[in-house]
DOLODREN-14516 format. One record per residue: residue number from 0; residue in one letter; x, y, z of N, C-alpha, C, O in turn. Coordinates in steps of 0.02 Angstrom, whole numbers. Layout:
! residues N
PAPA  votor  drendo    n.c1    n.c2    n.c3   ca.c1   ca.c2   ca.c3    c.c1    c.c2    c.c3    o.c1    o.c2    o.c3
PAPA    NUM       A       X       Y       Z       X       Y       Z       X       Y       Z       X       Y       Z
...
END
This chain:
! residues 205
PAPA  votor  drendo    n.c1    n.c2    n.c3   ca.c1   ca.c2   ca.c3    c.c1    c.c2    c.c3    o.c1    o.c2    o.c3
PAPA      0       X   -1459      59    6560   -1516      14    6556   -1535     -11    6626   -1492     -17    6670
PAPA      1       X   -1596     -24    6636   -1648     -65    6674   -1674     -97    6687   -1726     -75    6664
PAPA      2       X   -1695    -170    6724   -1758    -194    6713   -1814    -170    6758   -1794    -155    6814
PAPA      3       X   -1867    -163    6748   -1924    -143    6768   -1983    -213    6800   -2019    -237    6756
PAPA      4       X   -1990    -239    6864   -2033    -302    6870   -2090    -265    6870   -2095    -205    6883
PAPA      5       X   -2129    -297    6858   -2197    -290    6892   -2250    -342    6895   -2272    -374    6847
PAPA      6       X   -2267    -347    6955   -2290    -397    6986   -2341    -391    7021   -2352    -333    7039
PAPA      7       X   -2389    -442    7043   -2433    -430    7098   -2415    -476    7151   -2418    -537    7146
PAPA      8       X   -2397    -442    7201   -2385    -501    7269   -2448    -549    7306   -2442    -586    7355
PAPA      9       X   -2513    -537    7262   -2569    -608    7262   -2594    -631    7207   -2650    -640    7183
PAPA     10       X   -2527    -639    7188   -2504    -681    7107   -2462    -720    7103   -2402    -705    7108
PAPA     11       X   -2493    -797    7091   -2460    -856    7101   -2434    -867    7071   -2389    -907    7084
PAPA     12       X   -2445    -830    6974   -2353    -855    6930   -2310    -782    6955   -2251    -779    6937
PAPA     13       X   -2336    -727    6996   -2256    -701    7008   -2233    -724    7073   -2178    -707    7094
PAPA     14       X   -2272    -764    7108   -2242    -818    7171   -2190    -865    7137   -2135    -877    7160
PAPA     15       X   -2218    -892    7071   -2176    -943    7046   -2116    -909    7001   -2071    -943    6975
PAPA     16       X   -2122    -829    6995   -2059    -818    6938   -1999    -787    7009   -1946    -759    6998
PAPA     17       X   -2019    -799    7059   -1965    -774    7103   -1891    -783    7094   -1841    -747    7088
PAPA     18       X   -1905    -848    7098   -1820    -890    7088   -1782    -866    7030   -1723    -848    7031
PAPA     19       X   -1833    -868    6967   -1811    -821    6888   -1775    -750    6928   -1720    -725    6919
PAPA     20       X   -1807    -739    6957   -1796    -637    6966   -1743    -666    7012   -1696    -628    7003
PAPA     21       X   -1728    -704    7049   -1660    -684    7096   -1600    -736    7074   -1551    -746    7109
PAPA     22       X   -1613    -774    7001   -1564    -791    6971   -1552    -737    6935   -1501    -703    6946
PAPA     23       X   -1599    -719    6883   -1544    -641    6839   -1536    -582    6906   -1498    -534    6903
PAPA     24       X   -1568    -594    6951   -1530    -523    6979   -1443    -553    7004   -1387    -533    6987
PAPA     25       X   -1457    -590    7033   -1376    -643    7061   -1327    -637    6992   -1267    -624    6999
PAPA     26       X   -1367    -650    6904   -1312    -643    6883   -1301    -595    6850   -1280    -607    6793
PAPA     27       X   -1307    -537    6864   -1311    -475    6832   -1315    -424    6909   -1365    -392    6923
PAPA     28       X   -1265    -425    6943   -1274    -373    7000   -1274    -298    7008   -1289    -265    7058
PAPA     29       X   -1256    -280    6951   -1238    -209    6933   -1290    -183    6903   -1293    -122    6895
PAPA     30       X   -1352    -236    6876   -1419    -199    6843   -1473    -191    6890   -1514    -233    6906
PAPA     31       X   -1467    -135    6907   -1543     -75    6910   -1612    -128    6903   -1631    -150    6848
PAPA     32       X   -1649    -147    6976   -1717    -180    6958   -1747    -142    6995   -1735    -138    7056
PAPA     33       X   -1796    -104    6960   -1870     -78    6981   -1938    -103    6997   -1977    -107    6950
PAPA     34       X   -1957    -121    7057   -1999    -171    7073   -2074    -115    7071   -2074     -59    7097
PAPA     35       X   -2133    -144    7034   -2176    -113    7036   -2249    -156    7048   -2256    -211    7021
PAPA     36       X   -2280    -138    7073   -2361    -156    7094   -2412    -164    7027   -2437    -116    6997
PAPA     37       X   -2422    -240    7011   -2492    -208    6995   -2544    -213    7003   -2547    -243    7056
PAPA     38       X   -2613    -201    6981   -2692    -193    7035   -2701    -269    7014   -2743    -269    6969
PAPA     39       X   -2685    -316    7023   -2742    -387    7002   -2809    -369    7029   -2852    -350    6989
PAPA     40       X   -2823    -373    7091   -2862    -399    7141   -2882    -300    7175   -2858    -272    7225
PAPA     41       X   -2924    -277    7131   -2942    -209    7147   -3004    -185    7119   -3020    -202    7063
PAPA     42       X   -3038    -149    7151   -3125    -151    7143   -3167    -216    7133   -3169    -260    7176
PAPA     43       X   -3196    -218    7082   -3247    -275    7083   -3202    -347    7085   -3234    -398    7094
PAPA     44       X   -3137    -350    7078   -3112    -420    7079   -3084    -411    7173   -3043    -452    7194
PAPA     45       X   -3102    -372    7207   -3094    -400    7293   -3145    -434    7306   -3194    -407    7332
PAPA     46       X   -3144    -489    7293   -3211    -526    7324   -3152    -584    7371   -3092    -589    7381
PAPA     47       X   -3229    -629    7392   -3179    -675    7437   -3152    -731    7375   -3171    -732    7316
PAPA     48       X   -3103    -777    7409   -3041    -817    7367   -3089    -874    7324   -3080    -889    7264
PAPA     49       X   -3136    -900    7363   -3198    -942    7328   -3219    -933    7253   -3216    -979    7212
PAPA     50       X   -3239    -871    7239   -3262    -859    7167   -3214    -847    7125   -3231    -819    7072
PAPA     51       X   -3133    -867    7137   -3088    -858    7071   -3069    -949    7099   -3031    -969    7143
PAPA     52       X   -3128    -998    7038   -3132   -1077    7056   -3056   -1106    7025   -3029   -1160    7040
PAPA     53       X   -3032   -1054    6978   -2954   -1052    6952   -2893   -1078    7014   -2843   -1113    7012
PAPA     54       X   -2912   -1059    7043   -2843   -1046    7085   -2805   -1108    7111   -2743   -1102    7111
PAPA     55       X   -2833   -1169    7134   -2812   -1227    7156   -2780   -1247    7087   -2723   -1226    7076
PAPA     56       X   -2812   -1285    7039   -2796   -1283    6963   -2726   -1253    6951   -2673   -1284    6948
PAPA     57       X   -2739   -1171    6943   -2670   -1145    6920   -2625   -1137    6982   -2576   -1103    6967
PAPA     58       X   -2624   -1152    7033   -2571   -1161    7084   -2537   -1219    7082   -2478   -1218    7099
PAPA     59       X   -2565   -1275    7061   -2555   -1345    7051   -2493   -1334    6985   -2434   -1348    6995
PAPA     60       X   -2517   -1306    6915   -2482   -1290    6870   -2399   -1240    6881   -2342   -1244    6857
PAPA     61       X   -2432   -1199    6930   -2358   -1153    6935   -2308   -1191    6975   -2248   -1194    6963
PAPA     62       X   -2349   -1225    7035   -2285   -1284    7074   -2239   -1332    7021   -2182   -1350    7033
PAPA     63       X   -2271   -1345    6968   -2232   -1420    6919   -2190   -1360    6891   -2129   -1352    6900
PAPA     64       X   -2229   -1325    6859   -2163   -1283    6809   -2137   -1246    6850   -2096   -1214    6816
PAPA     65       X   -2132   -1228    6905   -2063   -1179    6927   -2049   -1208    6997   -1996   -1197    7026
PAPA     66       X   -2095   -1243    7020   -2056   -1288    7090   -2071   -1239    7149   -2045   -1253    7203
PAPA     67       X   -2105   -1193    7145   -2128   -1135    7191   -2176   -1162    7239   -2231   -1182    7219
PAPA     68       X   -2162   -1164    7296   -2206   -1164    7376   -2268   -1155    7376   -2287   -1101    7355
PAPA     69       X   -2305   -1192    7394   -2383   -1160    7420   -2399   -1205    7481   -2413   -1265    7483
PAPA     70       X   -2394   -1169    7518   -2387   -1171    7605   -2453   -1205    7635   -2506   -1190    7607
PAPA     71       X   -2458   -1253    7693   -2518   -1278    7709   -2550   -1229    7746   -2610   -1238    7743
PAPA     72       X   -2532   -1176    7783   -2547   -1089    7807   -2598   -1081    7735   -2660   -1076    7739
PAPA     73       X   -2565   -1079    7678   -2608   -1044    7617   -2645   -1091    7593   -2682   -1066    7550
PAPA     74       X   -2657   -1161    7601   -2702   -1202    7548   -2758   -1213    7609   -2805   -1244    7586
PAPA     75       X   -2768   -1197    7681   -2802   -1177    7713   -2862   -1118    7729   -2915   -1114    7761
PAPA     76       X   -2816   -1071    7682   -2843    -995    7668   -2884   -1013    7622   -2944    -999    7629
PAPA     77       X   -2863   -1047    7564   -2909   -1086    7493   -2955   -1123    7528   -3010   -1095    7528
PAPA     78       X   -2955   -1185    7564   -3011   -1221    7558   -3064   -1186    7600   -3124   -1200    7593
PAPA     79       X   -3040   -1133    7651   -3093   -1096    7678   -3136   -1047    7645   -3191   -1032    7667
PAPA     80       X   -3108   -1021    7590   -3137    -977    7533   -3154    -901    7546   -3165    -859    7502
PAPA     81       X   -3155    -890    7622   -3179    -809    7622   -3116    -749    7629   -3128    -689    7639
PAPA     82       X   -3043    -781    7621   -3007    -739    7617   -3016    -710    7553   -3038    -740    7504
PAPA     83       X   -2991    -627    7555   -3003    -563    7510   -2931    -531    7500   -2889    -503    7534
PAPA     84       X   -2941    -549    7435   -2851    -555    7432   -2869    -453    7384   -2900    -440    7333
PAPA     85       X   -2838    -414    7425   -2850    -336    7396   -2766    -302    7384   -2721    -287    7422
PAPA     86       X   -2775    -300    7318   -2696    -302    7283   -2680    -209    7315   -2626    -184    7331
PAPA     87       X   -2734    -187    7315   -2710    -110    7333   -2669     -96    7409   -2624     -54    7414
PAPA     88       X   -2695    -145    7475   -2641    -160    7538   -2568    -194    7494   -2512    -168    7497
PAPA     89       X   -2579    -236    7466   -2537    -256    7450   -2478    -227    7414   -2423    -254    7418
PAPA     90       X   -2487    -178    7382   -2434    -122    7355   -2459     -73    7386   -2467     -26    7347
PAPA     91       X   -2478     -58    7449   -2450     -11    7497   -2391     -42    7522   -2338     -11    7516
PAPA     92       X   -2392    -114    7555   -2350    -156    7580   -2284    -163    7539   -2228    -168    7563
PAPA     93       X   -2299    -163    7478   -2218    -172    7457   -2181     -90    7444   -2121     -89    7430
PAPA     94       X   -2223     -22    7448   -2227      35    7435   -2174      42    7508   -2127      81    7515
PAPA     95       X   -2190       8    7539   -2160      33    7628   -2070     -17    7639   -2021      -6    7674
PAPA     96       X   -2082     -55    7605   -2046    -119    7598   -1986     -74    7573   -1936     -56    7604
PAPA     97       X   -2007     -62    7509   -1947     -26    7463   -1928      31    7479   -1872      51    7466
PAPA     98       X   -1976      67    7514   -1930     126    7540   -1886     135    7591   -1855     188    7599
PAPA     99       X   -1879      77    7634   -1863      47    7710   -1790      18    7646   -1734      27    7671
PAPA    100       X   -1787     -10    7576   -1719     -27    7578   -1722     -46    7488   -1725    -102    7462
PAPA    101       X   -1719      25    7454   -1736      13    7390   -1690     -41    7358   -1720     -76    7317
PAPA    102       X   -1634     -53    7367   -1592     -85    7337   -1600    -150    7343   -1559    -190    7320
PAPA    103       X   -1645    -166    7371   -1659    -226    7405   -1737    -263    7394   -1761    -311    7424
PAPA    104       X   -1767    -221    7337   -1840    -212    7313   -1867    -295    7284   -1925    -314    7288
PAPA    105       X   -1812    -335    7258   -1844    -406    7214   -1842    -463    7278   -1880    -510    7290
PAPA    106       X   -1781    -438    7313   -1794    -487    7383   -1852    -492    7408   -1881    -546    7417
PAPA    107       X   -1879    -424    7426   -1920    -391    7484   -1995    -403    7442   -2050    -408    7470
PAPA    108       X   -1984    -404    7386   -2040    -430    7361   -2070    -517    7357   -2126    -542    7360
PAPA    109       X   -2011    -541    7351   -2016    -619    7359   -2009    -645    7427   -2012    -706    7436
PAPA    110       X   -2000    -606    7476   -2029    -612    7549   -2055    -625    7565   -2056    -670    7607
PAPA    111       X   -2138    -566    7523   -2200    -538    7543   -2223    -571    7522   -2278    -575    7549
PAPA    112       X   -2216    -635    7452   -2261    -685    7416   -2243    -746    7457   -2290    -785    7463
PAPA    113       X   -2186    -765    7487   -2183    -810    7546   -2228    -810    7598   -2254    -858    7627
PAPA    114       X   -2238    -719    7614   -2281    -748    7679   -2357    -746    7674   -2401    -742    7716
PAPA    115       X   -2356    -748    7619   -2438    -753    7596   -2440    -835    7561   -2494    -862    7574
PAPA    116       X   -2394    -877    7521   -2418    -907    7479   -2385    -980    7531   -2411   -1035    7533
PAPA    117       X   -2349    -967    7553   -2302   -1020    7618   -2350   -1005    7682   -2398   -1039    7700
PAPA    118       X   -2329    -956    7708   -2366    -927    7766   -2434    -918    7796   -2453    -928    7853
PAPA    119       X   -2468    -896    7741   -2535    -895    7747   -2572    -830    7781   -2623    -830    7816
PAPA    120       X   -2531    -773    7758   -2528    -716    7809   -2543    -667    7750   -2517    -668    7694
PAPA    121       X   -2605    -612    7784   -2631    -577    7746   -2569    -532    7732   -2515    -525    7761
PAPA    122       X   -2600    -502    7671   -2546    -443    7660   -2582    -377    7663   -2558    -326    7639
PAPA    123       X   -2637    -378    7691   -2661    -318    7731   -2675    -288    7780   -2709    -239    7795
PAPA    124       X   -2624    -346    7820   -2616    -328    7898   -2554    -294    7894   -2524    -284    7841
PAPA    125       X   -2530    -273    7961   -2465    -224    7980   -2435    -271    8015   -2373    -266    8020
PAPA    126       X   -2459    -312    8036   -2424    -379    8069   -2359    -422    8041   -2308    -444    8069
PAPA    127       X   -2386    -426    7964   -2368    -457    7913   -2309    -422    7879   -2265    -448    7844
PAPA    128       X   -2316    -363    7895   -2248    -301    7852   -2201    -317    7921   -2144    -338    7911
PAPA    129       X   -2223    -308    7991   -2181    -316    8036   -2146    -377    8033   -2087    -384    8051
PAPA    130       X   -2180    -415    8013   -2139    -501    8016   -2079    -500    7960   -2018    -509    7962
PAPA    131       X   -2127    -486    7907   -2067    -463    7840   -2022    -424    7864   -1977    -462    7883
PAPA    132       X   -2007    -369    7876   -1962    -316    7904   -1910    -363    7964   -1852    -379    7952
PAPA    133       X   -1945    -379    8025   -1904    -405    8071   -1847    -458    8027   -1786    -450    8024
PAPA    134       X   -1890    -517    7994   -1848    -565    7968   -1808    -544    7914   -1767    -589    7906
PAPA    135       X   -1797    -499    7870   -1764    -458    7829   -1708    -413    7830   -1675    -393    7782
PAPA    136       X   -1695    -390    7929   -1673    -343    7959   -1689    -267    7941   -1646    -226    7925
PAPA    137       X   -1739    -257    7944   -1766    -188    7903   -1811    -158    7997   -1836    -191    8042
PAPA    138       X   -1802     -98    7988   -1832     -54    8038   -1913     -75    8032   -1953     -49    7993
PAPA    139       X   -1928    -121    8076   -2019    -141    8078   -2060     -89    8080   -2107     -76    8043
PAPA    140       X   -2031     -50    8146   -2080       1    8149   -2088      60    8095   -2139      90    8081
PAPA    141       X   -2024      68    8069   -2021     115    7995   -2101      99    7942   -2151     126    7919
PAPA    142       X   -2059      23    7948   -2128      -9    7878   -2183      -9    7894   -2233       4    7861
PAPA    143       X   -2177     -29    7964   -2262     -26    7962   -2306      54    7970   -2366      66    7958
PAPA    144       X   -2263      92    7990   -2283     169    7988   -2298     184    7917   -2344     218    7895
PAPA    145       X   -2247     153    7883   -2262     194    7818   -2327     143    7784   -2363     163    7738
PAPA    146       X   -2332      92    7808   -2378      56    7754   -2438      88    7806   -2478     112    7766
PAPA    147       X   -2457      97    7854   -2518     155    7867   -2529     199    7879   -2578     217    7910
PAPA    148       X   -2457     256    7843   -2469     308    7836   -2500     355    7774   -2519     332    7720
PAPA    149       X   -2502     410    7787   -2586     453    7755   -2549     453    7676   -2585     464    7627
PAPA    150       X   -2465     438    7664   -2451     420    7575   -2461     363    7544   -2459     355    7483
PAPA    151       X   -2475     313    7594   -2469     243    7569   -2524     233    7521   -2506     200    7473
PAPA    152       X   -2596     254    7521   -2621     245    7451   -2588     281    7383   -2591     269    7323
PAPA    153       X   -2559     325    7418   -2532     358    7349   -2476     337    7309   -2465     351    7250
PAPA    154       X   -2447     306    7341   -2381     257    7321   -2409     199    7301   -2373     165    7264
PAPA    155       X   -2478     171    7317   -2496     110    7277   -2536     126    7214   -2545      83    7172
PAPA    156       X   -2561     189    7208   -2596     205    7164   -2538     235    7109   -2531     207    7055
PAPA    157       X   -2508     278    7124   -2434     279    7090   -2413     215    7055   -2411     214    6994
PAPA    158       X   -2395     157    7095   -2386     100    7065   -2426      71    7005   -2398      49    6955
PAPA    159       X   -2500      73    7015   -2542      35    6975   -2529      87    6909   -2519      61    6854
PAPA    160       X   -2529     175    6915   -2521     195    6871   -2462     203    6801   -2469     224    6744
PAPA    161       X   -2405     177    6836   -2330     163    6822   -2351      87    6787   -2339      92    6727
PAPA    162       X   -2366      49    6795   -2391     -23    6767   -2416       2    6707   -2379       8    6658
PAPA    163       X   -2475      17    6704   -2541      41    6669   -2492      63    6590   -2495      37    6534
PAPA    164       X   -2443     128    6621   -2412     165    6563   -2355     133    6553   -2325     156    6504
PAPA    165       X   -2318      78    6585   -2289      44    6532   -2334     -15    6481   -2316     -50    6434
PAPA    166       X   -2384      -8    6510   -2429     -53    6452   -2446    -140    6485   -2478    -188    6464
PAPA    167       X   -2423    -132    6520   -2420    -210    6558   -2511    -231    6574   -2547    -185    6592
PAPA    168       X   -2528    -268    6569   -2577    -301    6596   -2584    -365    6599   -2633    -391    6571
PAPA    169       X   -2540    -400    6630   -2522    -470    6657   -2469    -461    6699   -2431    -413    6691
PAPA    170       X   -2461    -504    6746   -2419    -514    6801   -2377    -571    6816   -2420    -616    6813
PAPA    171       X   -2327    -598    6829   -2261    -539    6820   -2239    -522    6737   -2238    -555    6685
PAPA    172       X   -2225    -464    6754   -2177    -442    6672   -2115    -420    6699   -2109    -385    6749
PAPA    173       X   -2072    -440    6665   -2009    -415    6672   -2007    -355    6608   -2035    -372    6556
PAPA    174       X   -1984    -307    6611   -1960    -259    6554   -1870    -246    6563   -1845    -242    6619
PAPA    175       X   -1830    -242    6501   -1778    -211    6504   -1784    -126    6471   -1795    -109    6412
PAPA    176       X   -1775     -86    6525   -1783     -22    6492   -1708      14    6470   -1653      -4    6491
PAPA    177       X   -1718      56    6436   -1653      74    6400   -1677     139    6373   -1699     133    6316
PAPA    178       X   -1681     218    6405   -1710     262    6365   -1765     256    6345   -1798     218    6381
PAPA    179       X   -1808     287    6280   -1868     268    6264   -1874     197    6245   -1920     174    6211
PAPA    180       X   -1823     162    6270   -1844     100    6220   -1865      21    6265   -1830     -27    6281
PAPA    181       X   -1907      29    6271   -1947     -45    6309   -1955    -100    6287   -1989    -112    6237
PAPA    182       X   -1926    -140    6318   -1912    -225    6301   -1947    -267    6331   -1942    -270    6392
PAPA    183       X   -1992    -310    6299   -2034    -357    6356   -1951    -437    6358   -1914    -468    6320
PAPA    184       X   -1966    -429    6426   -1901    -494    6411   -1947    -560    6467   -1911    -610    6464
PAPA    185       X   -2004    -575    6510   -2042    -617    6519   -2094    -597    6530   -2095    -538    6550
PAPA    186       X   -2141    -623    6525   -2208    -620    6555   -2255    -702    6578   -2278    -743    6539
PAPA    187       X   -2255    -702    6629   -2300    -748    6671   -2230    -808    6704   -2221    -829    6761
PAPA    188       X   -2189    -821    6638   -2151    -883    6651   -2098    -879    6626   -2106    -868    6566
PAPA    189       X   -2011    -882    6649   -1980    -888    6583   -1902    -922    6635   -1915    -922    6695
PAPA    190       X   -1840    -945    6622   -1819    -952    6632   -1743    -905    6649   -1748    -857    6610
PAPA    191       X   -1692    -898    6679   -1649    -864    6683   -1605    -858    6617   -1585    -809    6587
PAPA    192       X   -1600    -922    6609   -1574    -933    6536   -1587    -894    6485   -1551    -860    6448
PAPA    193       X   -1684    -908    6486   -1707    -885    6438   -1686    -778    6417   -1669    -740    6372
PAPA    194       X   -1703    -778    6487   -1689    -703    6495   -1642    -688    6503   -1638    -636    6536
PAPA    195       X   -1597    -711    6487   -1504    -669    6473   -1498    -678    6395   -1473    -631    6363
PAPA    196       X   -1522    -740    6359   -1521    -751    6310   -1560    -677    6262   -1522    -655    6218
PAPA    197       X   -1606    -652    6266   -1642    -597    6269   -1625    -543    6287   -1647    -498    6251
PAPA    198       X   -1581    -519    6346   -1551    -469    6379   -1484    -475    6310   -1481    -423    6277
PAPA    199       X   -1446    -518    6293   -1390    -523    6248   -1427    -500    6185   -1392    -469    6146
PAPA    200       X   -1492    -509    6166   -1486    -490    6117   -1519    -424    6074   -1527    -397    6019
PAPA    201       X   -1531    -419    6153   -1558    -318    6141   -1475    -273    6095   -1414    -272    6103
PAPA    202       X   -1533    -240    6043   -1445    -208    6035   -1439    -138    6085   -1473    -108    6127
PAPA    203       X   -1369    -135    6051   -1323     -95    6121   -1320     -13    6098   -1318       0    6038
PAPA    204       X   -1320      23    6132   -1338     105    6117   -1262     122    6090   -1248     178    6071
END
């Protein structure tokens, strides 16, 4: 068995389910997590940050219930409104991340929502993978080669398509996979608790 995340790294409840994902990963070290991309913020929803009037609102909401960061770097990016938050850099970026240190994929993902949601740092610069990488101890120049190299759309498009066919369309989902058999065990919000409680009660092959 598996779990399967999938997330969008300019997605403020999988900013807020971080702590969830690195309590069950902490207590469960021996389980397999597959970190995957998905498109939030792709074609007609890349606009600038202004026209989704949501976002102050539900950032306000995800800080009370999960106690998750939002950086004066990022509530700067908000009140200015023309940042273009484009989920497709963004899973190139974690596409380069994970291959620089697969085992290491739920960290490296809750990094990349630090330095966007704390930080205030695009995630479609190469600047931004370098900073991640340096502070991570990961080969910078590796990541950032690979996040602008000529596969990196294809590894994000890969991603969105891997989402798509497990059926997901909300962000974050956790799945426990097991063979053909797919388990939703959170989606948007859930506790560690909650999700062992759930992981216990999948039956056993």
């Amino acid at each position: 068995m598996k779990l399967i995340y999938v997330f969008d790294a300019y997605c403020g409840w999988s900013h807020g389910f971080s702590a969830t994902l690195h309590e069950v990963v902490a207590r469960h070290p021996g389980l397999p997590v597959e970190v995957v991309s998905g498109g939030l913020f792709t074609g007609s929803r890349r606009v600038p940050i202004r026209q989704f009037g949501h976002v102050q609102g539900a950032n306000a909401k995800i800080a009370e219930l999960t106690g998750a960061e939002f950086g004066e770097a990022y509530e700067k990016l908000i009140a200015d409104g023309s940042f273009v938050m484009d989920s497709e850099a963004a899973a190139r970026g974690v596409a380069a991340l994970r291959q620089a240190a697969p085992d290491r994929a739920t960290e490296l993902a809750a990094a990349l929502q630090h330095a966007f949601y704390v930080g205030g740092r695009s995630l479609s610069e190469a600047a931004t993978y370098r900073k991640v990488a340096e502070a991570t101890g990961l080969d910078a120049d590796a990541v950032v080669a690979a996040f602008e190299g000529p596969e990196a759309p294809y590894a994000a498009a890969d991603d969105f398509h891997r989402a798509a066919e497990l059926g997901v369309t909300g962000f974050p989902t956790l799945l426990a996979v097991d063979g053909d058999f797919v388990t939703p065990l959170a989606h948007g919000h859930a506790t560690a608790d909650e999700i062992d409680r759930r992981l216990a009660a999948l039956p056993t092959p």
